[in-house]
TORZA-11488 format. One record per residue (C-alpha): residue number from 1; residue in one letter; x, y, z. Coordinates in nm, 4 decimals, decimal comma. Example, Ala and Ser with C-alpha at 12.3 -4.5 7.8 and 13.67 -1.06 7.14 Angstrom:
% residues 2
site k:1	r:A	X:1,2300	Y:-0,4500	Z:0,7800
site k:2	r:S	X:1,3670	Y:-0,1060	Z:0,7140
***
This chain:
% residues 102
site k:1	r:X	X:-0,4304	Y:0,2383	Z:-2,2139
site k:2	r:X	X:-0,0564	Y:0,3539	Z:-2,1582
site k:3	r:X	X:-0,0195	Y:0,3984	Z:-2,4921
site k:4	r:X	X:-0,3497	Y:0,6185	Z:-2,5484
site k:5	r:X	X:-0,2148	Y:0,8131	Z:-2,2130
site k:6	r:X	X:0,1726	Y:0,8695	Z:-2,3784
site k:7	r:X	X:-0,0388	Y:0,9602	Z:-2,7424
site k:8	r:X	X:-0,1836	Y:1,2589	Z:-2,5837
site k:9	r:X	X:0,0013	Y:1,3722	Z:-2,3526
site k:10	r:X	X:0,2820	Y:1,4318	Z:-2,6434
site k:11	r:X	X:0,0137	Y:1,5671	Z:-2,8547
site k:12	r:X	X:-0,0724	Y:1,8107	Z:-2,5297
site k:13	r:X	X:0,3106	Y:1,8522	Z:-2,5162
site k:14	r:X	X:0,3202	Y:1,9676	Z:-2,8969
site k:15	r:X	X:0,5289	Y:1,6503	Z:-3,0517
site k:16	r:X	X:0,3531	Y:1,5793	Z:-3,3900
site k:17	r:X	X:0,6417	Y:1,3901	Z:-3,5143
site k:18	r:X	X:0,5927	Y:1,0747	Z:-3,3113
site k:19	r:X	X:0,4446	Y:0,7343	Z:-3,3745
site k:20	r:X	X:0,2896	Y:0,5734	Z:-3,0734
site k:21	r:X	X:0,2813	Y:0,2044	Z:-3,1014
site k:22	r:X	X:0,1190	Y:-0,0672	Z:-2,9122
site k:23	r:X	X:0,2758	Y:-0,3558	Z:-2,9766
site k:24	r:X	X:0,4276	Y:-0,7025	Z:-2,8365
site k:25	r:X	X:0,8143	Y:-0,4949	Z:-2,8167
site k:26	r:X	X:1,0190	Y:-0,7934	Z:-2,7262
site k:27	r:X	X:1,0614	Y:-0,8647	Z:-3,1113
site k:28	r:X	X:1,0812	Y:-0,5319	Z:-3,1907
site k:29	r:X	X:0,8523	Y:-0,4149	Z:-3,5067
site k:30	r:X	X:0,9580	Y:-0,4646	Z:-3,8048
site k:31	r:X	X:0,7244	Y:-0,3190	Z:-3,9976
site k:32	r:X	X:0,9240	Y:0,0498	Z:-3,9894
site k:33	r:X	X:1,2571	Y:-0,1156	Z:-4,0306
site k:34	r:X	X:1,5600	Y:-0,0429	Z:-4,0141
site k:35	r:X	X:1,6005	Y:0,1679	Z:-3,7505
site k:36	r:X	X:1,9370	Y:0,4086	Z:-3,7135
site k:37	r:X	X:1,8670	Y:0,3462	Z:-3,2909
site k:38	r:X	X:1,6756	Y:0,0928	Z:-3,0802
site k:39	r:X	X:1,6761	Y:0,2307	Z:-2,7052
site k:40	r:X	X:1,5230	Y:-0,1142	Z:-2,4874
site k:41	r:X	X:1,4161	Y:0,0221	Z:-2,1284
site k:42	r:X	X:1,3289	Y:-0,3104	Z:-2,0380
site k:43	r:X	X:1,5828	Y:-0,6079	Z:-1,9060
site k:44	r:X	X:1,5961	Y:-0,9020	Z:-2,1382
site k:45	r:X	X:1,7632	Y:-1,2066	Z:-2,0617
site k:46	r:X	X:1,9964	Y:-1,2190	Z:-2,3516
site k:47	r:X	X:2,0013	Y:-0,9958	Z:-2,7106
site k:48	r:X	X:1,6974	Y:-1,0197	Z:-2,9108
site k:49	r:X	X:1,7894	Y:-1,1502	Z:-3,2424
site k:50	r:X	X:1,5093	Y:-1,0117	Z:-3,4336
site k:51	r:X	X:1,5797	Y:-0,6671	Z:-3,2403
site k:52	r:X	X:1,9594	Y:-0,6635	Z:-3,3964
site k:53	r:X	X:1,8492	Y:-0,7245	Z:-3,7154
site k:54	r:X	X:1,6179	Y:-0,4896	Z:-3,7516
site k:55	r:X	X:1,9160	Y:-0,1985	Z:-3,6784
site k:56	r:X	X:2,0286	Y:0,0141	Z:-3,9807
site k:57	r:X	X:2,3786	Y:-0,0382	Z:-4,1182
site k:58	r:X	X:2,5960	Y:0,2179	Z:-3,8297
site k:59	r:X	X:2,2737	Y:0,1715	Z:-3,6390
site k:60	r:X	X:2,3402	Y:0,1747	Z:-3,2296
site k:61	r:X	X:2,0809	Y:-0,0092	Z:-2,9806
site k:62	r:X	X:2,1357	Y:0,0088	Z:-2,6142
site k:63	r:X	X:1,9564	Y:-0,2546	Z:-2,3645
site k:64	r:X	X:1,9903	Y:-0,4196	Z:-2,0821
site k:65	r:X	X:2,0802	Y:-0,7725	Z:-2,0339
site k:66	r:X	X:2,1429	Y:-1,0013	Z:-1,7443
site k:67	r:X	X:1,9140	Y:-1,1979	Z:-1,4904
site k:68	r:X	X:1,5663	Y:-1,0353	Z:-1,3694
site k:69	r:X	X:1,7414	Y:-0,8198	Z:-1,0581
site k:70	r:X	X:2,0997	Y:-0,7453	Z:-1,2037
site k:71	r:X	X:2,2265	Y:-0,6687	Z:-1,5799
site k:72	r:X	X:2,4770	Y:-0,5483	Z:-1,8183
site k:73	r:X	X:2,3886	Y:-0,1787	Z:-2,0132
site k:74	r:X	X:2,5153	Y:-0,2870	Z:-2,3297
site k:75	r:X	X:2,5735	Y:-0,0639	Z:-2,6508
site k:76	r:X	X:2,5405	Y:-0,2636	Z:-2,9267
site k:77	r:X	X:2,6778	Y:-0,1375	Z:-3,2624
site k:78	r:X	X:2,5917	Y:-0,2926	Z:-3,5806
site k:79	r:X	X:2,8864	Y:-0,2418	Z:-3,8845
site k:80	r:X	X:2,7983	Y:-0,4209	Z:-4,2220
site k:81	r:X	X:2,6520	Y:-0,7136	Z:-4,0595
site k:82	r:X	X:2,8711	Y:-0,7876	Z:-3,7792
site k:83	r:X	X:2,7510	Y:-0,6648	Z:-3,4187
site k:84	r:X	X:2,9806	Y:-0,4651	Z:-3,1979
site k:85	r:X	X:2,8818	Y:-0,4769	Z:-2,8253
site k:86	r:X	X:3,0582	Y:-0,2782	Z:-2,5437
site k:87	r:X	X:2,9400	Y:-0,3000	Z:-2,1983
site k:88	r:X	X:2,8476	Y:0,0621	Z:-2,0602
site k:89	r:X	X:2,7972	Y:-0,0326	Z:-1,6803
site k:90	r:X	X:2,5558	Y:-0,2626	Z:-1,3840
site k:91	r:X	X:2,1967	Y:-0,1801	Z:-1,3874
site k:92	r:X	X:1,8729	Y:-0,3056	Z:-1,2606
site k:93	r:X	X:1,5826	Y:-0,2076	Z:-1,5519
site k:94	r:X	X:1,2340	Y:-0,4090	Z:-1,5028
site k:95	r:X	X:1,1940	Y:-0,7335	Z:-1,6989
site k:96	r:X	X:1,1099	Y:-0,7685	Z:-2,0726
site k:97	r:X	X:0,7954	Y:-0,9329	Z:-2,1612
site k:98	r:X	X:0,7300	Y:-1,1740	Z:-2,4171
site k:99	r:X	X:0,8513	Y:-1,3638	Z:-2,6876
site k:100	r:X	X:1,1920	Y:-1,2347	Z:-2,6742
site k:101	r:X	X:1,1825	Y:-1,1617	Z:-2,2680
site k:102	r:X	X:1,0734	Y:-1,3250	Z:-1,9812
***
């Protein structure tokens, strides 16, 4: 249902250039991969391993990461095949769910 309500209301809004996917998001979807940026707006408890590989050569995720009520914005950028990570600053996002989450 949140997905059918975020579908049209960006149709309503005029975006035609977006996919709207409903999908388990904790493993991130590889199906359209690799992706140049990954933008997680939900805390996981560590970095999603499928998530990081599925990032482009010079691709750039940001997420969360840290315990249920406290974590870590990190900016994680991937160079050849080696990960980068900086920590941007605290945060409190809602959990991740599923395979890859909580």
């Amino acid at each position: 249902q949140l997905a059918d309500y975020a579908k049209a209301n960006l149709e309503k809004t005029g975006y035609v250039n977006v996919e709207v996917i409903h999908h388990e998001g904790s493993r991130g979807y590889d199906n359209k991969a690799p992706y140049d940026r990954i933008i997680v707006t939900a805390a996981a408890p560590k970095i999603p391993g499928e998530l990081t590989q599925q990032l482009a050569d010079d691709g750039l995720m940001l997420i969360p990461v840290g315990s249920k009520f406290m974590q870590t914005l990190l900016s994680l950028h991937k160079k050849k095949d080696k990960i980068v990570e900086k920590e941007i600053c605290g945060c409190v996002f809602v959990p991740l769910i599923g395979e890859e989450g909580w």
